[in-house]
N, C-alpha and C positions, 0 to 999 in steps of 0.2 A: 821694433818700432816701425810704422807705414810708413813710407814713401813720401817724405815734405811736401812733394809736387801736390799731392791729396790727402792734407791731415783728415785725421779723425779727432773727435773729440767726447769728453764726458763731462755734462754741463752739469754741477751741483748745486743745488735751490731750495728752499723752505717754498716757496710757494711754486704752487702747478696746478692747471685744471682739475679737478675741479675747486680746490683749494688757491686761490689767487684772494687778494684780501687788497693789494697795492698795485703801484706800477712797478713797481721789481717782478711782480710775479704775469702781468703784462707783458714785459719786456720780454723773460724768458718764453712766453709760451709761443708767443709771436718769433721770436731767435729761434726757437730750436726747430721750427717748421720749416723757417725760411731755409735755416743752414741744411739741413736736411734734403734738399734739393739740389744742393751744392757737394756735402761730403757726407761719413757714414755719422750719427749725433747718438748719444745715447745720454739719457736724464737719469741721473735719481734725484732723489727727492724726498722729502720729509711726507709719510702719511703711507696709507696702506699701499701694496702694488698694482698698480696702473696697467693696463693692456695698452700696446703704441696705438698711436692713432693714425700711423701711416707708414707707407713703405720706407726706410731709411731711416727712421727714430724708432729707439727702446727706450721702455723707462722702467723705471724699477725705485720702488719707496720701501722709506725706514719708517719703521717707530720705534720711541725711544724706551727705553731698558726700564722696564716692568718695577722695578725695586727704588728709578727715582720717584715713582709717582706715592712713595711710603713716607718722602720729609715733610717736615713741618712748617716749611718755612715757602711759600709758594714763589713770591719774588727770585727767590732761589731755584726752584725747579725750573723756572721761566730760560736759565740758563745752561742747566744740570739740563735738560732735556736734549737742547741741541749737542751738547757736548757726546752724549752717549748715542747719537744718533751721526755724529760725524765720524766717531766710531766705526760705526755700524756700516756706512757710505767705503770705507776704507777695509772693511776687511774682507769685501769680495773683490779680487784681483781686476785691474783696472789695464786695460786690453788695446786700450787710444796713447793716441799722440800726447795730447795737450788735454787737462784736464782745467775746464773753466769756472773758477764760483762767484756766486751772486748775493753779496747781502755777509756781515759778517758770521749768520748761522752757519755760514758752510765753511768759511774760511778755515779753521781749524784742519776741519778734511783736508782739503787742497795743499796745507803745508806737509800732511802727513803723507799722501799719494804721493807729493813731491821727494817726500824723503824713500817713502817703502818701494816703491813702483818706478823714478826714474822719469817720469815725467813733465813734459814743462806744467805750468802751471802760471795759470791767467785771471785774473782775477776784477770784476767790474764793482766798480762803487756806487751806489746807489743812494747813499747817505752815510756819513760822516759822524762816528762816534760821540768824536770831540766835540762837535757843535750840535749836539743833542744833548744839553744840559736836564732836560726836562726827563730823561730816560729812566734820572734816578727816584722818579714816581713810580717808574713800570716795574724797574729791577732792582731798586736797594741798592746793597753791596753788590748783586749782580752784574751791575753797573763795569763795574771794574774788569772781570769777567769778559766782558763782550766786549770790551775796546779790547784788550788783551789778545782776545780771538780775531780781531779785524786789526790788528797791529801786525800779529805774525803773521798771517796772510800777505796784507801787502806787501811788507817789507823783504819776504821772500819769493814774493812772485818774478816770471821771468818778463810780465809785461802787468801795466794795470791799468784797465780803462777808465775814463772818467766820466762820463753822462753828458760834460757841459766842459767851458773852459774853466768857470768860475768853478768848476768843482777842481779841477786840476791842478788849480792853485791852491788850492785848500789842503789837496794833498799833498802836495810837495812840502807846504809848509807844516804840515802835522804827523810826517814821517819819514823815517832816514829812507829814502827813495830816490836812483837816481832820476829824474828829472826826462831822461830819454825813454826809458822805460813808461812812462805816463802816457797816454795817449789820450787824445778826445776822440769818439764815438759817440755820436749821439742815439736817442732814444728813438724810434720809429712807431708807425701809424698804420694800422689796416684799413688801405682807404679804400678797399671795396666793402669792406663794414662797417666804416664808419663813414657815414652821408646820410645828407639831410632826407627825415622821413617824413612825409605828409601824412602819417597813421599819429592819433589822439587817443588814443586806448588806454596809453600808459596814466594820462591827464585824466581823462576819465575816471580812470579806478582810483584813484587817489584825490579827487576831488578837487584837481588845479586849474584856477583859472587863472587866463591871460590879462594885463603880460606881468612877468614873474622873472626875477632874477635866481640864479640857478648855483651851486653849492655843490659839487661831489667830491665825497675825498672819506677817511677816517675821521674817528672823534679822537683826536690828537692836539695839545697844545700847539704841535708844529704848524697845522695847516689853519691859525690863525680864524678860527669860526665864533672864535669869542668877539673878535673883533668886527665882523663883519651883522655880527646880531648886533651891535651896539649902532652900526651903520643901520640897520634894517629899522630904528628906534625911532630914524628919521624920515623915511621916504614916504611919498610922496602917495595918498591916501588912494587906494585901490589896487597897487604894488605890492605881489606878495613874493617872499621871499623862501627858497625848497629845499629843504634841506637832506642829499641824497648822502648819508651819513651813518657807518655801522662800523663797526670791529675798533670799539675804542679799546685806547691805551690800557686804561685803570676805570675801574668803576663809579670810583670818585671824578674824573672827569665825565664822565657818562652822566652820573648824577648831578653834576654842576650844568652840567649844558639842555637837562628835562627841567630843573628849576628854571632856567633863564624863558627857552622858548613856554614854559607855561605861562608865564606875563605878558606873553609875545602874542595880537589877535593878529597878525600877519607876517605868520610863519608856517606852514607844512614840514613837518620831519619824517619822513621817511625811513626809521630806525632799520636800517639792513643796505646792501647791498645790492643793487638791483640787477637781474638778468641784459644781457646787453641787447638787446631790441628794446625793451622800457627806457635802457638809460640815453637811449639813440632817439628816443621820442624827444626824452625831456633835456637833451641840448638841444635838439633840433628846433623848439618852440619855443627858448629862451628868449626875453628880450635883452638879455644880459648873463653870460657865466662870470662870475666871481670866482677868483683863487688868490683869498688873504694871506696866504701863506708866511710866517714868518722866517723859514727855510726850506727850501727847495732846490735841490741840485737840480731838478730838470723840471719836473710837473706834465708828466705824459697827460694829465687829464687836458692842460691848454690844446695839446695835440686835437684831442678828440673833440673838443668843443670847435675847435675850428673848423677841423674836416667837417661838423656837419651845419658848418656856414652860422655861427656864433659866435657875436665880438666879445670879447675878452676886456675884464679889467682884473689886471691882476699886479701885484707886488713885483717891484724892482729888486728882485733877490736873487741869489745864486745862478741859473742856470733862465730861468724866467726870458731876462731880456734876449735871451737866443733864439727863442721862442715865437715867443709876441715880440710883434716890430709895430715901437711905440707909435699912436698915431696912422697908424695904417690898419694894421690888422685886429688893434684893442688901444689898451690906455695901461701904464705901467703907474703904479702909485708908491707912493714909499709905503715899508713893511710897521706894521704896526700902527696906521693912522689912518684910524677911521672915520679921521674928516676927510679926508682925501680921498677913500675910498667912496664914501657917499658922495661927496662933488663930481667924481668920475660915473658912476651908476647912474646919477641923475640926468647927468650930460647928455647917458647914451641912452637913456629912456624918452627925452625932450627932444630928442635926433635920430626917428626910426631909420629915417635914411641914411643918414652917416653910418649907424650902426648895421644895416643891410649892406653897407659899400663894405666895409672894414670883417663882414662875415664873410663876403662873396672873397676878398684878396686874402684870409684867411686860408680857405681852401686851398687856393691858390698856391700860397707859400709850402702848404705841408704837401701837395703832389710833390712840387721843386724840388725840396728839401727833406722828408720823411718818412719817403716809402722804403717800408723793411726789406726790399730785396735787396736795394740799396744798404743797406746796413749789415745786412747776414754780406756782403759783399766785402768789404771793409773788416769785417769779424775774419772772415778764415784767411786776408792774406796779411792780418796781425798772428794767425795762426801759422802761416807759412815764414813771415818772420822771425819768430820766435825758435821755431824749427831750424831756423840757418842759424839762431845764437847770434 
């Protein structure tokens, strides 16, 4: 084992450049660059092998075992896949300190290192099994399955980070964990890439005009888009609403949400995920970003709306109010009421000024508060921690 003074570590992740689809896979990409600066970082990762992209990070990808992709039952595979690929993660000999995982994909892994290899084992939460009731749309019986796999992880980690505090009460309360072991960590910000662009190109190609309230995330019941169309039903005639929306859950949500915006004569959907210079345009030119969410441990997307100087109305949920500071930087609404979210939208539509003050103190807050050096900082001396036991 290294030298506590200077852990090493092996971050384990379903999602990684190019493959990133959420803010879990955000977080990590942004984590392992920073830390990488700091100590030796090595990734695997779910998907083909990766060349590093820099001096002091490896990375190295699984795919999953040839023979699951033969059942019949695909909600099934959704699950069988990572499993055979945490596997996979595990049977090349793990050479670091502290082995880190993100997302309950990898968890499995990480109990297993812990056991075969001798390893601490660290573990960040990014969403919460339990209060993902909707999941048993994606996974079926699968369902059971992936809490199973983010059970054992947590519960045998030697630390486990939480995103937010509201997330960290969530876990304490939904796993035998002690409580010291829990730590808050927040999510961070690239804010030399993320700031406000004065380039329209992105608007351009897509046919948007101003001013527009703005949408990015999954097509997931979690992040609340149903409700924010129902808001969009009522605004205020010239107002269009962009919907930067791709890698749904289930097909039937997919499908439920192209019926709705086809009723919709002011709506833009965006079916994909956009490159990040396009998505740096279209907060940059918001008159308003939107994040309905009905659950959210953190919402790295408020992060990035802010940095590029765009008020926020977002849900009083999980991790959110950490975020956005009510009244200053956005407008928090309750989760699930999309009268409240329309009263709030409109507010900040009726009040370009307010809304320019509350984007400028936005930026503001995330320099303070969310730059990743700062955070890969906080990460390795929770690593140095855990080393001393």
């Amino acid at each position: 084992m290294t030298d506590i003074q200077r852990p090493s570590v092996t971050l384990m992740t379903r999602e990684y450049p190019p493959d990133v689809y959420g803010g879990a896979g955000v977080h990590v990409d942004y984590l392992s660059s920073s830390l990488s600066r700091l100590m030796p970082v090595e990734v695997r990762c779910f998907g083909a092998r990766r060349s590093a992209p820099e001096q002091g990070l490896t990375v190295q990808g699984y795919d999953p075992w040839g023979e699951m992709g033969k059942g019949s039952n695909p909600a099934l595979q959704k699950v069988l896949d990572p499993l055979s690929v945490d596997l996979a993660m595990v049977r090349d000999p793990i050479q670091t300190s502290v082995v880190h995982c993100h997302t309950w994909y990898t968890f499995f892994a990480g109990y297993l290192a812990k056991l075969m290899y001798g390893v601490r084992l660290v573990t960040t939460i990014h969403s919460l099994e339990p209060l993902r009731p909707w999941k048993r749309e994606q996974l079926g019986r699968g369902y059971e399955v992936s809490s199973w796999m983010e059970r054992q992880g947590v519960e045998n980690s030697d630390a486990v980070v939480a995103v937010s505090k509201g997330m960290r009460e969530d876990i304490i309360a939904h796993y035998k964990v002690d409580p010291d072991r829990v730590v808050v960590i927040h999510n961070g910000i690239d804010l030399a890439g993320y700031r406000r662009a004065e380039e329209t190109s992105a608007l351009d190609k897509y046919g948007i005009s101003r001013p527009y309230v703005l949408f990015v995330g999954r097509i997931s019941r979690q992040k609340g888009i149903m409700h924010l169309l129902e808001a969009a039903e009522s605004l205020p005639e010239g107002v269009t609403v962009v919907l930067c929306a791709g890698s749904p859950d289930t097909p039937e949500v997919e499908a439920e949400l192209a019926q709705k915006v086809s009723q919709m004569r002011n709506v833009v959907w965006i079916n994909k995920m956009l490159p990040k210079d396009q998505i740096i345009q279209m907060y940059s030119h918001a008159a308003v970003f939107a994040c309905p969410s009905v659950y959210e441990p953190f919402g790295i997307i408020n992060l990035e709306a802010m940095a590029c100087e765009t008020a926020v109305v977002a849900t009083e949920v999980g991790g959110i109010p950490e975020v956005v500071e009510h009244g200053r930087t956005g407008i928090l609404v309750e989760p699930g009421n999309s009268g409240q979210l329309l009263n709030a939208i409109v507010e900040l539509l009726n009040s370009p000024e307010t809304a320019r003050e509350m984007g400028l103190a936005g930026r503001a807050r995330v320099e303070k508060h969310f730059s990743w050096d700062a955070i890969a900082r906080q990460t390795m001396e929770l690593y140095e921690t855990v080393l001393r036991g």
